[in-house]
C-alpha positions as CSV (number, residue, x, y, z in Angstrom):
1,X,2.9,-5.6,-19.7
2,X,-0.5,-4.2,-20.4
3,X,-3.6,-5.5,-19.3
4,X,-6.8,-5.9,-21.4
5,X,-10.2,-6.0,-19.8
6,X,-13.0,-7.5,-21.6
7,X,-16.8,-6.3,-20.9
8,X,-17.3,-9.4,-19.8
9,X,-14.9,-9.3,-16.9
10,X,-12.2,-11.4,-18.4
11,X,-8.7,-10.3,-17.7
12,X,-5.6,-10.6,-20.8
13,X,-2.3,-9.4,-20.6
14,X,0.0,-8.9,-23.6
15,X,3.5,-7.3,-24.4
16,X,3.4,-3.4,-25.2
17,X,4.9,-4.8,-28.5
18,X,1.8,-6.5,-29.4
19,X,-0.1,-2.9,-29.4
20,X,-2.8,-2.1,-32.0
21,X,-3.0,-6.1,-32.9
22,X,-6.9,-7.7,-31.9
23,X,-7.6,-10.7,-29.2
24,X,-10.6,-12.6,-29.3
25,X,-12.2,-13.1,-25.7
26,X,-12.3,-17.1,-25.1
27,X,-15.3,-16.3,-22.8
28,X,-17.6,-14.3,-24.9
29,X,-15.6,-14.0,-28.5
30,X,-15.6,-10.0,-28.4
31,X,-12.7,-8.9,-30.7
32,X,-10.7,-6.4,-28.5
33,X,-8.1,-4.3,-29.6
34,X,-4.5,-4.2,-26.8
35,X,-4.3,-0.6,-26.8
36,X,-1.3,1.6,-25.8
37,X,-1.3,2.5,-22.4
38,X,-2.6,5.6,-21.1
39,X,-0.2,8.9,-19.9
40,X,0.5,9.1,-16.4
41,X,-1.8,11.7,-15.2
42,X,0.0,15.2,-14.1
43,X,1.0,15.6,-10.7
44,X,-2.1,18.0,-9.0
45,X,-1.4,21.0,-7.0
46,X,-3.8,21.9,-4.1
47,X,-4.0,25.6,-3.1
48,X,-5.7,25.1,0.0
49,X,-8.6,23.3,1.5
50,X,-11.5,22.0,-0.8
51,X,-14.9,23.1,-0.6
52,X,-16.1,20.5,0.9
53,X,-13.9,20.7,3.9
54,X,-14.9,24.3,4.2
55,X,-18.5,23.4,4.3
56,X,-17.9,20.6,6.4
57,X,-16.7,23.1,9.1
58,X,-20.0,25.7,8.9
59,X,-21.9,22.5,9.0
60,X,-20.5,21.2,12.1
61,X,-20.7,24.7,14.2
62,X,-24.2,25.1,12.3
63,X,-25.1,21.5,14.2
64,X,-23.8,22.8,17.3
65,X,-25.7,26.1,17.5
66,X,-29.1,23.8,16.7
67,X,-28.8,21.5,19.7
68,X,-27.3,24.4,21.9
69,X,-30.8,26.5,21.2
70,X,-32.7,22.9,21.5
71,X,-31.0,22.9,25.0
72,X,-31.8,25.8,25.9
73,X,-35.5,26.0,24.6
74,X,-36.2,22.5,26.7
75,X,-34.4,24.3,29.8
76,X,-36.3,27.8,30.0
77,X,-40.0,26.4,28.2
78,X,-43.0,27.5,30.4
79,X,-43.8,24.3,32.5
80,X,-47.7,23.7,32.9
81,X,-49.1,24.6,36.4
82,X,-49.8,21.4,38.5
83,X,-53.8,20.3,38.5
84,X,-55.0,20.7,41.6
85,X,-57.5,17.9,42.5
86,X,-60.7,19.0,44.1
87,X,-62.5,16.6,45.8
């Protein structure tokens, strides 16, 4: 069974049999053609982790390293001396 989309967003479905014949859309009456359906893609073979992932890691430890050094800027700042109030 194929199915047949229109650009209008109506749905048809039609025997594989009835390939390379023309439908009219009832909603819109766009002539579409029931094509044959497309080849199953080829199976994909993954070497090893993607790009992303990879960056994904330095980004986290780079994150880390950021609020470790804002931690440690906020804990060892010079503090202002107290006013002393002279009366």
């Amino acid at each position: 069974m194929l199915r047949i989309t229109c650009l209008c967003g109506e749905i048809y479905h039609a025997d594989q049999r009835h390939t390379g014949s023309n439908i009219q859309c009832t909603k819109c009456n766009r002539i579409l053609e029931i094509e044959p359906p497309l080849e199953e893609p080829a199976l994909l073979l993954v070497a090893g982790p993607s790009l992303f992932q990879k960056y994904r890691v330095v980004g986290a430890l780079a994150l880390l390293l950021l609020v470790i050094a804002v931690g440690l800027w906020f804990y060892f700042r010079p503090k202002p001396l107290p006013k002393n109030k002279m009366s």
